[in-house]
C-alpha positions as CSV (number, residue, x, y, z in Angstrom):
1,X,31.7,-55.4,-73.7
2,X,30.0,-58.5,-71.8
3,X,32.1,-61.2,-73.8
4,X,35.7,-59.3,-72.9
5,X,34.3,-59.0,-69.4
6,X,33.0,-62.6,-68.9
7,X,36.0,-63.6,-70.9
8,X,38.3,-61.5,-68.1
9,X,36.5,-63.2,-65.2
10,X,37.2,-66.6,-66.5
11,X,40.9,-65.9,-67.6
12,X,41.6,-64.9,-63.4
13,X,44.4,-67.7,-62.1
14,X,41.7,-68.0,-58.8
15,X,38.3,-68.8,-58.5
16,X,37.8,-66.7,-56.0
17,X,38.7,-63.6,-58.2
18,X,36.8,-65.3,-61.1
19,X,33.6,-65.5,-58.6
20,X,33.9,-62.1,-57.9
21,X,34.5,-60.7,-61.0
22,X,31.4,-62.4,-62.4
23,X,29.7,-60.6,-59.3
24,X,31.1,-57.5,-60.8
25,X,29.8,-58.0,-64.0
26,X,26.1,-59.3,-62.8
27,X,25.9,-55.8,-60.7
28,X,26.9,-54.3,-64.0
29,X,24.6,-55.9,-66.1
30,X,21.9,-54.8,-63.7
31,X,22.8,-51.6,-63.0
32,X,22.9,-51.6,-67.3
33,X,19.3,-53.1,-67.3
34,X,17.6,-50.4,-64.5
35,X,19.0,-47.4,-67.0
36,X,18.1,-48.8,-69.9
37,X,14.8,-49.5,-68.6
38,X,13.9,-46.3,-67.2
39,X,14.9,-44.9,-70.3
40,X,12.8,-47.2,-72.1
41,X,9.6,-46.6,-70.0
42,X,10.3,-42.3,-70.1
43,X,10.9,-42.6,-74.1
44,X,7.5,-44.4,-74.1
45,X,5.8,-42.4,-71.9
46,X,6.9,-39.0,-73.7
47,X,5.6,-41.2,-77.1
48,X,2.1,-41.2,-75.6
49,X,2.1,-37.8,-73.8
50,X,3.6,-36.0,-77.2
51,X,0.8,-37.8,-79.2
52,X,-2.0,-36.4,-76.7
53,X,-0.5,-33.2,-77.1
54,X,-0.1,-32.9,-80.7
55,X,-3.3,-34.5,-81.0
56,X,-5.2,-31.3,-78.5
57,X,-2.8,-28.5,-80.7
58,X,-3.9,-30.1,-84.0
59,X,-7.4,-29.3,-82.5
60,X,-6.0,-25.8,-81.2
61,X,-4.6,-24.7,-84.5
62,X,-7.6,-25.8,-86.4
63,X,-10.5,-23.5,-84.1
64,X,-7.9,-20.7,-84.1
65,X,-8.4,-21.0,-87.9
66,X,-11.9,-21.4,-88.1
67,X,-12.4,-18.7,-85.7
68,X,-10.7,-16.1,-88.0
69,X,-12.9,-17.2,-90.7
70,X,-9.3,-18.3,-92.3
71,X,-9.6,-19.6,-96.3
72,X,-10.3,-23.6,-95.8
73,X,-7.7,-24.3,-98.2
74,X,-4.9,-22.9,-96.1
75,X,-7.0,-24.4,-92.6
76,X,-5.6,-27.6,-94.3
77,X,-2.8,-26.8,-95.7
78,X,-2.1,-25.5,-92.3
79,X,-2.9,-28.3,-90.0
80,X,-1.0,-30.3,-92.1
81,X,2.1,-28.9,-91.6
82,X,2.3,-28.4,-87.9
83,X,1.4,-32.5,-87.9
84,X,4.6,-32.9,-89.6
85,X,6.7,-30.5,-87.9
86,X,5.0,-31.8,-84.7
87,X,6.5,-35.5,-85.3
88,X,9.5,-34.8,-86.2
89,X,9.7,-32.9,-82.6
90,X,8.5,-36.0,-81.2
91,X,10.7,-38.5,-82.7
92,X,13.8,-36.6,-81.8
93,X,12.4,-36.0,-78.2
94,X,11.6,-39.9,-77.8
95,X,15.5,-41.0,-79.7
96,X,17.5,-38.5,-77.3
97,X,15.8,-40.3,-74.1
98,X,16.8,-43.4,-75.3
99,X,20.5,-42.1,-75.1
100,X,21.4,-41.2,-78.8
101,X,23.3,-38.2,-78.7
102,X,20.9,-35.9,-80.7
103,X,23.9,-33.9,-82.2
104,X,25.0,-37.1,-83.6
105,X,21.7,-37.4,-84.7
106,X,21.4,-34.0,-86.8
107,X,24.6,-34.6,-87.8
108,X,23.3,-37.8,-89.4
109,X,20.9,-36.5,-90.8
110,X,22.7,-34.0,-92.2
111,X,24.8,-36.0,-94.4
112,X,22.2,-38.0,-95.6
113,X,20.2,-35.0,-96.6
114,X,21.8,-35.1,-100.4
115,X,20.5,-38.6,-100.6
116,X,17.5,-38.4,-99.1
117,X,16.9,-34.8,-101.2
118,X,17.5,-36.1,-104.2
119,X,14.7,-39.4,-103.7
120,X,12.4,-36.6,-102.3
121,X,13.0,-34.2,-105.3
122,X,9.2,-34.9,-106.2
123,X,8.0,-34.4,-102.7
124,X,9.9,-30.9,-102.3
125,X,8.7,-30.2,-105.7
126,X,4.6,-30.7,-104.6
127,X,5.6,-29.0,-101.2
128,X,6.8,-26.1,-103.3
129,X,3.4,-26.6,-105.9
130,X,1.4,-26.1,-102.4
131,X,2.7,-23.3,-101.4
132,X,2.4,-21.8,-105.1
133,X,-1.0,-22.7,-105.2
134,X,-1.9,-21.0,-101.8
135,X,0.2,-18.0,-102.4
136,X,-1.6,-17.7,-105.7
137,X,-4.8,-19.6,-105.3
138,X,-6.1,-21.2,-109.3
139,X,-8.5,-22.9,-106.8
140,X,-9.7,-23.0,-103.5
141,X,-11.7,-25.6,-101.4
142,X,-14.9,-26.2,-103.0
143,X,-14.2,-25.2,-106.7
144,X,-14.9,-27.7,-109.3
145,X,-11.4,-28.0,-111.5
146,X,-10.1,-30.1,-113.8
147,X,-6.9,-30.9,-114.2
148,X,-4.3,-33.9,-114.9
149,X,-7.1,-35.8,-117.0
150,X,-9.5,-35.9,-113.6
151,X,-12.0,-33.5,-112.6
152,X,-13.6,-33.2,-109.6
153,X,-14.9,-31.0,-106.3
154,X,-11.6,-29.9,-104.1
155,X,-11.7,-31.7,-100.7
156,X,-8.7,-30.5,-99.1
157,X,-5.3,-29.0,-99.9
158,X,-2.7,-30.7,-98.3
159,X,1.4,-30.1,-98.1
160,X,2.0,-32.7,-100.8
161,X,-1.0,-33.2,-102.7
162,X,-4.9,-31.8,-103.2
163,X,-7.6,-34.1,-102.5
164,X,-10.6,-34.4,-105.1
165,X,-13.9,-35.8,-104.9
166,X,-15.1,-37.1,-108.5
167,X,-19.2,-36.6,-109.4
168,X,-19.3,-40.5,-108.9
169,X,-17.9,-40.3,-105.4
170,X,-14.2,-41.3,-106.1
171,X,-11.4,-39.7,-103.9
172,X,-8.2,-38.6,-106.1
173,X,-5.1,-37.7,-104.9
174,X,-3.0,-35.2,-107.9
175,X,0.3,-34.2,-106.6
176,X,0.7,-30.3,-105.8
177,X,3.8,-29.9,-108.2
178,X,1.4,-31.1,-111.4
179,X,-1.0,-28.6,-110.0
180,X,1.3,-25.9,-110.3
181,X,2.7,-26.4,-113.2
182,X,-0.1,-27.8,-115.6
183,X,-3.1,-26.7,-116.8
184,X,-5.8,-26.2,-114.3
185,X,-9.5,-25.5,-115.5
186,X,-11.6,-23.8,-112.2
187,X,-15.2,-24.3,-113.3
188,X,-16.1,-22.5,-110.1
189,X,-14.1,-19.2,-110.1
190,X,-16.5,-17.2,-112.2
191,X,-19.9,-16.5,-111.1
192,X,-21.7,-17.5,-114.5
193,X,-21.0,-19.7,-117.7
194,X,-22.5,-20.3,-120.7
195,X,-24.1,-23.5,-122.1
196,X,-24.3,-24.4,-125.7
197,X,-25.8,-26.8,-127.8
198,X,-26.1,-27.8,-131.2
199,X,-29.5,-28.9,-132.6
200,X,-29.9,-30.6,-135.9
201,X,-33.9,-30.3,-137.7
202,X,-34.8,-32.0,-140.8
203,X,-34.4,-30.2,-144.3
204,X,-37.9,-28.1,-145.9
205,X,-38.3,-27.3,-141.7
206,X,-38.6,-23.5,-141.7
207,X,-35.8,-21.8,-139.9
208,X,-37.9,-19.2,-138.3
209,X,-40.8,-21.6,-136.9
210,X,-37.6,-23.5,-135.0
211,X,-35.9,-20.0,-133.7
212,X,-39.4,-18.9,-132.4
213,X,-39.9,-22.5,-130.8
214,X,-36.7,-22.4,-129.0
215,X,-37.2,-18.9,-127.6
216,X,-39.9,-19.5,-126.3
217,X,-38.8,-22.6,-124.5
218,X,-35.5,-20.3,-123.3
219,X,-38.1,-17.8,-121.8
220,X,-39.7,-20.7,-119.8
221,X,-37.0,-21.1,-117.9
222,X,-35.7,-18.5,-115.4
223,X,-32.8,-19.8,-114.6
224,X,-31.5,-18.6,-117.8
225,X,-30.1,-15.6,-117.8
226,X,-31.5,-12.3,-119.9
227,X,-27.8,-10.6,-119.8
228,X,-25.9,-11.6,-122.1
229,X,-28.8,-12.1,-124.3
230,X,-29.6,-15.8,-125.6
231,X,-28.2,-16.3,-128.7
232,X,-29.7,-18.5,-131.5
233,X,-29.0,-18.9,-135.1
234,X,-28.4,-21.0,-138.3
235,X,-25.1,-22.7,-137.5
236,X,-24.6,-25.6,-140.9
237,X,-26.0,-26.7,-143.3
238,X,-25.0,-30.6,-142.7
239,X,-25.2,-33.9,-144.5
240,X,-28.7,-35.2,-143.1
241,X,-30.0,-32.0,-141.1
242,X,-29.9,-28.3,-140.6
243,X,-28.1,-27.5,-137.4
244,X,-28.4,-24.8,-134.9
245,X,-26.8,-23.0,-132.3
246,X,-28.4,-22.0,-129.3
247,X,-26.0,-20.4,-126.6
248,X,-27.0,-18.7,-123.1
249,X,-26.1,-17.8,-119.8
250,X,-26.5,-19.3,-116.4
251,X,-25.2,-19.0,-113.1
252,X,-22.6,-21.4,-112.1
253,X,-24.3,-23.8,-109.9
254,X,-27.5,-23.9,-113.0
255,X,-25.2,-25.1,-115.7
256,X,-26.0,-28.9,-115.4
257,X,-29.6,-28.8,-114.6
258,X,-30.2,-26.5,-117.7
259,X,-28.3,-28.3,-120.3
260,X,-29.9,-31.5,-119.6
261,X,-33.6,-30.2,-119.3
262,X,-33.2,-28.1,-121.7
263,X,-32.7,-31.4,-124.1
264,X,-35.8,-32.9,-122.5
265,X,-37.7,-29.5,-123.2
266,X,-36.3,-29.6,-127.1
267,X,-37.2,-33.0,-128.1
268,X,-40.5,-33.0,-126.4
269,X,-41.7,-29.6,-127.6
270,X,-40.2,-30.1,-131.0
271,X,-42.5,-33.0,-131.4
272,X,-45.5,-31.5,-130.4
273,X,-44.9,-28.5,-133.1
274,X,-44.2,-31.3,-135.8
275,X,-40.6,-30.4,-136.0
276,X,-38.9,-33.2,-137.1
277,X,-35.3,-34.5,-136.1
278,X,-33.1,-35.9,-139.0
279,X,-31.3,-39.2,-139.2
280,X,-29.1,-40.5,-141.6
281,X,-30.4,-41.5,-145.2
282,X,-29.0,-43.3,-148.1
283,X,-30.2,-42.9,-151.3
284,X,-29.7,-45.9,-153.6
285,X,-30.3,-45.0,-157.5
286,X,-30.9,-48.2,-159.7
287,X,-29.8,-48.4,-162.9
288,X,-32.4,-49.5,-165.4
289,X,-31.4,-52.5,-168.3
C-alpha cells in the first residue's frame, strides 16, 4: 500500500499534485501510526491487567478449594486447568485489540486443529489419563507409588503429568496417560503391610533356640503388630545355612524403620546367644598317592 501510493504521487504530470499527494500520504501514514499505536499500548495494557487478574483468580480458586477441604489432588489438578483456559482467554483478548479479526482467528485455528491434534495425541492422551486418574483415584497427593520404573511421594497432580518426589530428593515428572494405563503400585492406600525377611543360621544351630530368640526380639518391639500374628518358621534348607522366615505386620508409616532395626536387633542379639551366621565353604578332598 505505501509503495503504490508513493509510487502514484511521483507518477502526477505536476509537482504541485505530487507535493500534495505525498502530504496525503504523510497524514495517512500518521493517522496509520496513532491507531496502530493505541492499539499497541491497549493490547499491552490488557496483557498486564489479564495477568494480575488471572494471577488474584488463580489465588481465588485455590482458597475456595482449600476452604471446602477439597482432595489436594484435584486442588491441583484444578488450578491447573483454569491457568490454561485463563491464557488462552488472554491471548485471544490481547490478538483481537491488535486488529485480527478473531473469527478469522477461530477459524484458523480450526483448520489447523487436525494437525495440531494429531502432534498433541500424547498430550490429549495424559489430559484424558488425568482425568481417569481423578475420577478413579489409584493415588492421591501424598501416597507413596511406584510406577514407570520410579517410585516416589506424589507432589502434585497436574493436567498433563503427576509430579513425584524420590526418597533422595529428585523431582520426576511421569506423564498422566502412562499412569493410567500401566501398572501403578500405591504403597500408601492400605493402612498396614507386612515385612519379611529371610534369615540364614549355621547348620547343628537348633531350630527352636533361633524361633524362641526371634520372638522374643519381635515382642520387644511395639510397633509390630499382634494381629495378624508374627509368623516364623523353617523356610530351606540351603547350601551353607538353614534359612528362616520371619513375617509380620506394621502400620504403613513403621515399615522402613522396622525392617532395618529389626536387622540390627538380629545380628546383634544372635551373637550374644552364640548363634552363628553361615558363610560359604568349600571343601577340598585330597587324594592320597
Amino acid at each position: 500500500m505505501l509503495l503504490s501510493l508513493l509510487m502514484a504521487a511521483f507518477a502526477t504530470p505536476t509537482a504541485e499534485d505530487g507535493i500534495g499527494k505525498l502530504q496525503t500520504l504523510i497524514q495517512q501514514l500518521m493517522d496509520w501510526a496513532i491507531d496502530a499505536g493505541g492499539r499497541i499500548i491497549g493490547a499491552i495494557i490488557i496483557f498486564v491487567v489479564g495477568r494480575f487478574l488471572i494471577s488474584f483468580l488463580k489465588k481465588m480458586v485455590a482458597k475456595l478449594l482449600a476452604k471446602r477441604h477439597v482432595d489436594p489432588s484435584i486442588q491441583s489438578f484444578a488450578k491447573s486447568l483454569v491457568n490454561i483456559l485463563l491464557t488462552i482467554l488472554l491471548i485471544i483478548a490481547v490478538i483481537s485489540k491488535l486488529g485480527v479479526e478473531t473469527t478469522s482467528f477461530a477459524a484458523l485455528l480450526a483448520s489447523a486443529g487436525v494437525a495440531v491434534g494429531m502432534a498433541l495425541s500424547g498430550n490429549l492422551q495424559n489430559f484424558a489419563g488425568g482425568l481417569i486418574v481423578l475420577l478413579f483415584r489409584p493415588f492421591k497427593v501424598g501416597d507413596w507409588i511406584e510406577s514407570q520404573g520410579v517410585s516416589g511421594t506424589v507432589r502434585e497432580i497436574q493436567i498433563f503429568h503427576t509430579i513425584l518426589t524420590t526418597a533422595d530428593n529428585k523431582v520426576i515428572y511421569i506423564p498422566n496417560g502412562a499412569l493410567s494405563s500401566g501398572t501403578v503400585t500405591n504403597y500408601s492406600r492400605e493402612d498396614t503391610r507386612r515385612v519379611d525377611w529371610v534369615i540364614g543360621v549355621e547348620y547343628g544351630e537348633s531350630y527352636d533356640k533361633v524361633e524362641a530368640t526371634v520372638r522374643r526380639i519381635i515382642a520387644a518391639d511395639k510397633r509390630i503388630l499382634t494381629s495378624p500374628e508374627p509368623f516364623v518358621a523353617l523356610h530351606a534348607l540351603d547350601a551353607s545355612s538353614v534359612n528362616v522366615v520371619i513375617r509380620v505386620w506394621v502400620k504403613s508409616g513403621d515399615y522402613w524403620g522396622v525392617y532395618f532395626e529389626m536387622n540390627k536387633a538380629v545380628y546383634s542379639i544372635f551373637n550374644e546367644e552364640g548363634i552363628g551366621f553361615p558363610f560359604p565353604q568349600l571343601t577340598v578332598h585330597q587324594a592320597k598317592d
